[in-house]
C-alpha positions in Angstrom: -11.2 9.3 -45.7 -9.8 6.8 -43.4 -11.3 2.9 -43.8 -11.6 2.2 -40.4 -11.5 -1.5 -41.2 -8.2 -1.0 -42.9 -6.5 0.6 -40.2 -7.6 -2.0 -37.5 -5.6 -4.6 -39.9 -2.5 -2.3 -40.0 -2.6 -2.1 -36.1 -3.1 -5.9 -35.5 -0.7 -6.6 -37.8 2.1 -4.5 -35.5 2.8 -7.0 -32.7 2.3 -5.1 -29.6 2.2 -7.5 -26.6 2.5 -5.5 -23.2 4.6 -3.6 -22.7 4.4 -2.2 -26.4 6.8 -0.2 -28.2 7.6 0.8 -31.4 6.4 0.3 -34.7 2.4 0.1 -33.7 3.1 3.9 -32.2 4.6 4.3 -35.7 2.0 3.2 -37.7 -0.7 5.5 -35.4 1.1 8.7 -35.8 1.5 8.1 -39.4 -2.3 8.3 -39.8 -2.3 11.3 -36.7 0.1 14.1 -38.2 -2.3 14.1 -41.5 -5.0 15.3 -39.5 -3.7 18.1 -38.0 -2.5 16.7 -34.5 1.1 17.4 -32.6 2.1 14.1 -31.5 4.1 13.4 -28.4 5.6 10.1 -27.8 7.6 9.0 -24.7 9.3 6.1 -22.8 8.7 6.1 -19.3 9.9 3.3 -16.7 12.2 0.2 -16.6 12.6 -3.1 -16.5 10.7 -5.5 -15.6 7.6 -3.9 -15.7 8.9 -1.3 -18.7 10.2 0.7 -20.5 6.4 1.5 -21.5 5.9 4.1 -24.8 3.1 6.0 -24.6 1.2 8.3 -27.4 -0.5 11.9 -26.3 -1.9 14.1 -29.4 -3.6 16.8 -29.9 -5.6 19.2 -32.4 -6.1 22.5 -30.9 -9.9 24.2 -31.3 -10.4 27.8 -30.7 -9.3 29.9 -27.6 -11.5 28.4 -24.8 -13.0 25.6 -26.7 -14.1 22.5 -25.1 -11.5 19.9 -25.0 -12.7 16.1 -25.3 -10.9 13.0 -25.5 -10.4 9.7 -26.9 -8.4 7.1 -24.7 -7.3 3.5 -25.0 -4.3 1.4 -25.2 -2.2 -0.1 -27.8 -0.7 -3.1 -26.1 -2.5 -6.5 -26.4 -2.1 -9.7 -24.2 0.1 -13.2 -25.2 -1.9 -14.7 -28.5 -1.2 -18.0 -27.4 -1.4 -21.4 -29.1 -3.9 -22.8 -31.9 -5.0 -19.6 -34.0 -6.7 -20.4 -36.9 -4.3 -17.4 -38.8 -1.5 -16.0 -37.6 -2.9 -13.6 -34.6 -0.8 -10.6 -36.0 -1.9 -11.5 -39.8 -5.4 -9.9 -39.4 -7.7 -11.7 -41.4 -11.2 -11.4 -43.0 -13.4 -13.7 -42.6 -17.1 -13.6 -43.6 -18.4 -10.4 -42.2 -15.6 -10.5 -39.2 -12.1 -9.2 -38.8 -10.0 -11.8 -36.9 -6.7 -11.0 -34.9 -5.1 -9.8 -31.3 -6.6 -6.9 -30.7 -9.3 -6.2 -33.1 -11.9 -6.1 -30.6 -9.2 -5.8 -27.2 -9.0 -2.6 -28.4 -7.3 -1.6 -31.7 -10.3 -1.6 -33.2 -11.8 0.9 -31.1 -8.9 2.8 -32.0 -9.2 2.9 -35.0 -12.6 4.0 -35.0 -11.6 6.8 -33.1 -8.8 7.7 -35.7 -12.0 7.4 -38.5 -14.1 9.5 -36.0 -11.9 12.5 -35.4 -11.1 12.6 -38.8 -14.9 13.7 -39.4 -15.3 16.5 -36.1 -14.5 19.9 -37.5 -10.9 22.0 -36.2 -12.9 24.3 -35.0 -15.5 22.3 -33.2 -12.9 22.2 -30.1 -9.6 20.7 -29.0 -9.5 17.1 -29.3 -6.7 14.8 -27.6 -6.3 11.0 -27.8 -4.4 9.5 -24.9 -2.9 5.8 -25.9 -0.7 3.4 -23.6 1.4 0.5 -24.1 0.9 -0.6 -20.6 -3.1 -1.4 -19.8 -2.3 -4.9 -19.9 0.5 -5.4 -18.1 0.9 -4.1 -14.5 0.1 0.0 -15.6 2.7 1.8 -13.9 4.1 3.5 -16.9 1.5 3.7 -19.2 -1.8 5.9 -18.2 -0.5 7.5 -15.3 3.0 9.1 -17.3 0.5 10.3 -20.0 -2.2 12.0 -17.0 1.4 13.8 -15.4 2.1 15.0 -19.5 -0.8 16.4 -19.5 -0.8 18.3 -16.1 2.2 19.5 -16.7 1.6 21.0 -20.2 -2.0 22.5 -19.3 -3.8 20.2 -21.4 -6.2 18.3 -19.2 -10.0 17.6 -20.9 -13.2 18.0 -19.9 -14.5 14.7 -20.7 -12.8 11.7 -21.7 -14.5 8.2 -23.5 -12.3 5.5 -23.0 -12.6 2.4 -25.5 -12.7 -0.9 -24.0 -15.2 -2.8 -24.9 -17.5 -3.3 -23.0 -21.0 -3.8 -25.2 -22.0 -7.5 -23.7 -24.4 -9.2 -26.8 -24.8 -5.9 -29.3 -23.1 -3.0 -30.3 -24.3 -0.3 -27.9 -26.3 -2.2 -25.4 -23.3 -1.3 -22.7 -21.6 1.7 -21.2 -19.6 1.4 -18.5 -20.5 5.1 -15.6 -17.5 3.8 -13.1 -15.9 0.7 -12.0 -15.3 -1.3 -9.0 -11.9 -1.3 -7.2 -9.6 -4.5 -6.9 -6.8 -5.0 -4.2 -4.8 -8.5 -4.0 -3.1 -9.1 -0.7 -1.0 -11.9 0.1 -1.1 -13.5 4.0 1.6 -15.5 5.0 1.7 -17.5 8.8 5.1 -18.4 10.0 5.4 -21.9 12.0 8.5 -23.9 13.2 8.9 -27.3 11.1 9.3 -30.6 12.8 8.3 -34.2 12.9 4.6 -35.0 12.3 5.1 -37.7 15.4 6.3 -34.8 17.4 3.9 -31.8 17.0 4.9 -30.5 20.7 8.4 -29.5 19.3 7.0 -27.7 16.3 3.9 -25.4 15.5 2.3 -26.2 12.8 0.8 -22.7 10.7 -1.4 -24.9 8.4 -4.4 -24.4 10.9 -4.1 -21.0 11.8 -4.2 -20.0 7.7 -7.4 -22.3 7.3 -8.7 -20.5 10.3 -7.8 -17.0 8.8 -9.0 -17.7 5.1 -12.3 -19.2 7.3 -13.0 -15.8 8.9 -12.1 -14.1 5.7 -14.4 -16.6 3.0 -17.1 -15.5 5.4 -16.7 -11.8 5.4 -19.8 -10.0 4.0 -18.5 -7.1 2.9 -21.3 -5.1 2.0 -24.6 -5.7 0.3 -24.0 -3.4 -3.0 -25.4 -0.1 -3.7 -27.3 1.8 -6.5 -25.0 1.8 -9.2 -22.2 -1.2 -7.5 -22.5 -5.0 -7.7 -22.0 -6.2 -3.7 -17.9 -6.4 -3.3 -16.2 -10.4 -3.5 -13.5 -11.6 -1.9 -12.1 -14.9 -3.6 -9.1 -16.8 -2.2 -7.1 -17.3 -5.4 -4.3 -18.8 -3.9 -2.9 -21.7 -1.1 0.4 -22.8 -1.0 2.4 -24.3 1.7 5.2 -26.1 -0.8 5.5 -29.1 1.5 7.4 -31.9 -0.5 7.6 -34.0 3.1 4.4 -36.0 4.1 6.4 -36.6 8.0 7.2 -33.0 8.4 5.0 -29.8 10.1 6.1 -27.2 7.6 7.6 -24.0 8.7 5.5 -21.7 6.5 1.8 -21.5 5.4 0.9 -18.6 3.0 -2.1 -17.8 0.6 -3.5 -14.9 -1.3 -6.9 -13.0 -1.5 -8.5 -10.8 -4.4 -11.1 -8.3 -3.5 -13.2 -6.3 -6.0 -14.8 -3.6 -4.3 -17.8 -0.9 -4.6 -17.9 2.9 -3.3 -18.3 1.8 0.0 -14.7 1.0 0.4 -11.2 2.0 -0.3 -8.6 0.2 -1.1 -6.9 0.7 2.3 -9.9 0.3 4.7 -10.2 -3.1 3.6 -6.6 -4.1 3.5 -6.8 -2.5 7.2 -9.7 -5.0 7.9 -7.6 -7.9 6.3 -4.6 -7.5 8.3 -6.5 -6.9 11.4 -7.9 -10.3 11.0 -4.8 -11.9 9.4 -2.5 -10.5 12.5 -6.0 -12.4 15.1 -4.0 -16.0 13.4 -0.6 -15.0 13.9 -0.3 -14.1 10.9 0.0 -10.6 7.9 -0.8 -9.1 5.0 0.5 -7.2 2.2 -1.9 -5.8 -0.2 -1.4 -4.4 -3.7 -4.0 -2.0 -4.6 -4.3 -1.5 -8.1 -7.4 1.1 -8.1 -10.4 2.9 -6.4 -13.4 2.5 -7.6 -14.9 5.1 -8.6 -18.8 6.8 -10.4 -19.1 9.4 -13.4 -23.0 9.9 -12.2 -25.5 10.2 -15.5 -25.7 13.1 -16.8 -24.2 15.7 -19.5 -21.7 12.9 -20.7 -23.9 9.6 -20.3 -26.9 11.9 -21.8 -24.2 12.5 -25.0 -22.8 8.8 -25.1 -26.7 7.1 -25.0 -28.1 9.9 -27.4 -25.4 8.8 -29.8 -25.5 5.3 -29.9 -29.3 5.7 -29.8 -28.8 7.6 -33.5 -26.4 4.7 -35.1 -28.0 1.3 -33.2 -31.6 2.1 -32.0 -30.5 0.6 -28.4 -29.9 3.0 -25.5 -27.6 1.4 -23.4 -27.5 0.2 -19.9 -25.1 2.3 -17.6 -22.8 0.0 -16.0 -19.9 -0.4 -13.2 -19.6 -4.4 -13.7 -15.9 -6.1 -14.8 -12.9 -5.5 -14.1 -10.6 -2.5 -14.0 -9.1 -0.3 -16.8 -7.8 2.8 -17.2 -10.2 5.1 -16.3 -9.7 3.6 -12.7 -6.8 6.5 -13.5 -8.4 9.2 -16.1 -11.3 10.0 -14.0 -8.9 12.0 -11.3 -8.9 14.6 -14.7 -11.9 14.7 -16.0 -15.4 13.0 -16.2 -14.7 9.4 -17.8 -17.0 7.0 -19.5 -15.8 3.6 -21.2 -17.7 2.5 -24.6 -16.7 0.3 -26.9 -17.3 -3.1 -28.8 -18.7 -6.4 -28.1 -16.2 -8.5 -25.8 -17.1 -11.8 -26.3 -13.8 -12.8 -27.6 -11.5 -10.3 -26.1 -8.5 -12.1 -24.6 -9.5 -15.3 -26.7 -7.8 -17.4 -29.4 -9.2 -16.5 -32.9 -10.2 -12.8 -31.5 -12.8 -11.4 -34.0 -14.8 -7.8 -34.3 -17.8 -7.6 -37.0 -16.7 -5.2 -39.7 -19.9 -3.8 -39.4 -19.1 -3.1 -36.1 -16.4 -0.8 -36.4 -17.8 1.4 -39.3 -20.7 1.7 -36.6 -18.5 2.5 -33.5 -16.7 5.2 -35.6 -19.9 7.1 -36.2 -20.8 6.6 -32.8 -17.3 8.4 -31.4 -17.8 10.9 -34.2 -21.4 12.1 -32.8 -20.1 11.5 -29.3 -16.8 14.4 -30.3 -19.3 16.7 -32.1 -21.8 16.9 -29.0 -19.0 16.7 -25.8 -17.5 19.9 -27.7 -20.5 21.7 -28.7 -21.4 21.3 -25.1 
């Protein structure tokens, strides 16, 4: 049987900052071919944002089976400075695990390794669906792996995606959809000149205040059933003026909006460059997802029910945090994220209780068993 523990260590100890590549995809489909699945691997993109490798397997069920799946990604972010170990020499400590990735989410996939190893052959057609590329921008990762699987007919039912996104406990956290993000960056042109002669020069610092003014006051909406109330957040001013005598020539800034159901991506960054072209000034937005709801029921029934059986918490259905992947999966399939506790995901020292993991693997186990049984 596979020690779940044990094969978070030998993932964390494969370096795999984003984009990743290589030997962590080696080590995964060493364990995968044992247990009956056809691997395919693939490199899709190029520089600067790739290339990307991505992982799709597969154990067929029966003719007309169920098909459920397991998805997550492989890369990790930089470690950084001032680990207490090595962050790619996993290391135990007490009752934890410590290293990139254990919780951010290796060891989620390695519970789901340890999970499908326990679901029958002929309970149904199980897939697992692993990236290099969540943590990075995501254009070669999630979305090559959805057009594999179109293309070969092998699109599931329901998906569970690992992040982790249990806040204090183990299980007190699922995540039903998640709220959209686009970043657009404004930008006012001026004319420079001397400060002692502002009527040969227009100054654009003004009309950006005014603009991010209007914006900063915006209320977008007020939330809904399942969605926090969207936020816009100026995370960025710049105007690069080295000159205290001298009106710059340029004044440009940048805006992040997280948004609910209520909105697309492009309504708002219509709404923003309406405003932004009122100064004198545009916008170019980036959106980098929809947001999107899996409603409760069948799947968030299964999910609750299992986590119920292994913690004795049922947990809250959530659309809070950032984005992921499902942001992508869920044009397939109904998709659901559960996973560990992310208190130190993204943080020096990461750490996931051992206990944990044996925990989440029986959870994903009962989850498998029930999505296929149907």
């Amino acid at each position: 049987m596979i020690d779940v523990v044990e094969l978070t260590e030998a993932l964390i100890a494969c370096p795999s900052v984003t984009p990743a590549t290589g030997t962590v995809f080696d080590c995964l489909e060493q364990r995968l071919q044992p247990l009956g699945f056809e691997v395919h691997r693939a490199l899709s993109g190029e520089a600067p944002d790739g290339p990307v490798e991505n992982l799709f397997a597969i154990r067929r069920g029966p003719a007309g089976s169920r098909h459920f799946a397991f998805a997550g990604h492989l890369d990790v972010v930089p470690p950084g400075e001032g680990w207490t170990s090595g962050p790619f020499l996993p290391e135990r400590r007490g009752d934890l695990l410590h290293g990139r990735g254990a919780v951010d989410m290796k060891g989620a996939i390695a519970a789901m390794i340890a999970a499908v190893e326990q679901v029958p052959a002929e309970a149904g057609t199980i897939s697992l669906i692993f990236t290099g590329d969540e943590e990075g921008p995501a254009k070669y990762g999630t979305l090559a792996l959805i057009d594999h699987m179109r293309a070969t007919g092998q699109v599931p039912d329901m998906c569970l995606v690992g992040e982790p996104t249990s806040a204090h406990r183990l299980g007190d956290t699922m995540k039903i959809g998640r709220r959209g993000s686009v970043n657009i960056w404004l930008e006012v042109e001026g004319r420079e000149g001397h400060v002692a002669y502002p009527h040969l020069a227009d100054n654009p610092a003004p009309r950006m205040v005014a603009m991010l003014a209007e914006l900063d006051a915006l209320v977008l909406d007020e939330g809904t059933d399942w969605f926090q109330p969207s936020n816009l957040e100026i995370t960025d001013i710049a105007i690069g003026n080295p000159a205290t005598n001298v009106i710059p020539p340029k004044a440009s800034a940048r805006i992040s909006i997280r948004f609910n159901d209520l909105h697309t991506g492009q309504s708002l960054a219509d709404r923003v460059s309406a405003i932004a072209a009122r100064h004198g000034g545009t916008a170019r937005p980036v959106i980098s997802g929809e947001a999107f709801l899996t409603p409760p029921g069948e799947f968030s029934a299964i999910i609750a029910a299992a986590v119920e059986a292994e913690t004795g918490l049922v947990p809250e259905a959530s659309t809070t945090g950032g984005t992921s992947d499902a942001r992508f999966l869920k044009a397939l399939c109904p998709v659901i994220e559960f996973g560990l506790c992310n208190a130190t995901m993204h943080k020096r020292d990461e750490a996931v209780a051992m206990a944990d993991l044996e925990a989440l693997a029986r959870i994903y186990a009962r989850v498998a068993k029930a999505a296929l049984a149907g």
